[in-house]
C-alpha positions as CSV (number, residue, x, y, z in Angstrom):
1,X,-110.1,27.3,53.3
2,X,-110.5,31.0,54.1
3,X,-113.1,33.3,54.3
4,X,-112.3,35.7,51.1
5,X,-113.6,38.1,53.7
6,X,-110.0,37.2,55.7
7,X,-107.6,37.9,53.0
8,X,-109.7,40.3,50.7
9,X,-108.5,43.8,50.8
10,X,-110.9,45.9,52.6
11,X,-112.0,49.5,51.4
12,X,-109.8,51.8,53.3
13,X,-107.4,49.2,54.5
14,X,-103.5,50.9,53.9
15,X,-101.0,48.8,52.4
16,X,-99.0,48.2,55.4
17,X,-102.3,47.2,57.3
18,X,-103.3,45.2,54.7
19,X,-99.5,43.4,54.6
20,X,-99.5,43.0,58.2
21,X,-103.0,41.6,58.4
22,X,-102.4,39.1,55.9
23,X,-98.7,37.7,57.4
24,X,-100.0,37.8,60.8
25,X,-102.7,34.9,60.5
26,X,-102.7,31.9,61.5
27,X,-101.6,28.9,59.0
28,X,-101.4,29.0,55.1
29,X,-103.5,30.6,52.4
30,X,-103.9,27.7,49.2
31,X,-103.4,29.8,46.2
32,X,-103.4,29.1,42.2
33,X,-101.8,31.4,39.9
34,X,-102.8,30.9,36.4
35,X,-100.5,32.2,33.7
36,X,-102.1,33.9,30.5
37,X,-100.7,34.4,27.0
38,X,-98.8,37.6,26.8
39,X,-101.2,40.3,24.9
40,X,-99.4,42.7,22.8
41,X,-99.5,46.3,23.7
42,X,-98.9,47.2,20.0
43,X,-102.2,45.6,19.1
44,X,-104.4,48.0,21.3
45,X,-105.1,51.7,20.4
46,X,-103.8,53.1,23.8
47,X,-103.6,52.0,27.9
48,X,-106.9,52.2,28.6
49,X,-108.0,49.2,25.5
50,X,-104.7,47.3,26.9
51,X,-106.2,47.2,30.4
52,X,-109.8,46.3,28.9
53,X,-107.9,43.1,27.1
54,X,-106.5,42.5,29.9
55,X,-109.4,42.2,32.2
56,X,-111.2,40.6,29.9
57,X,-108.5,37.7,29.3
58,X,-108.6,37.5,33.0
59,X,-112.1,37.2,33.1
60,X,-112.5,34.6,30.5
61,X,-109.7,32.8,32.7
62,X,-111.7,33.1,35.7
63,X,-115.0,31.7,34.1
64,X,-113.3,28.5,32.6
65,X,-111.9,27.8,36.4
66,X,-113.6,26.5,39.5
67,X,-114.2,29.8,40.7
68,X,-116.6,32.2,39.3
69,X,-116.3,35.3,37.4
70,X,-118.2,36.9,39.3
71,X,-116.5,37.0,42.4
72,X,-113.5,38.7,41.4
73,X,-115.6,41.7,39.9
């Protein structure tokens, strides 16, 4: 398993660097994607309360799985 260090994007880092950093190591990265109930963007007041939903649906996601909250913050 990687270092999150190895395939976290670094402050700075451009897109293209951070592309061609993560396609030019060696082997495979395990990954789990996790889909969420929609949330309706009627039900929040404007795109800054969607986004805070969001995060914390995410969040709540995060804590109920083998990895911690915490370090996706």
């Amino acid at each position: 398993m990687p270092d999150a260090t190895d395939i976290a994007w670094l402050d700075g880092e451009s897109t293209p660097d951070n592309v061609r950093r993560i396609l030019s190591r060696p082997g495979t990265i395990p990954l789990r994607l996790t889909y969420l109930a929609p949330i309706d963007p009627a039900t929040a007041r404007d795109r800054k309360a969607l986004a805070a939903a969001s995060r914390a649906e995410i969040v709540a996601a995060l804590a109920a799985s083998a990895a911690p909250a915490a370090e996706f913050q």
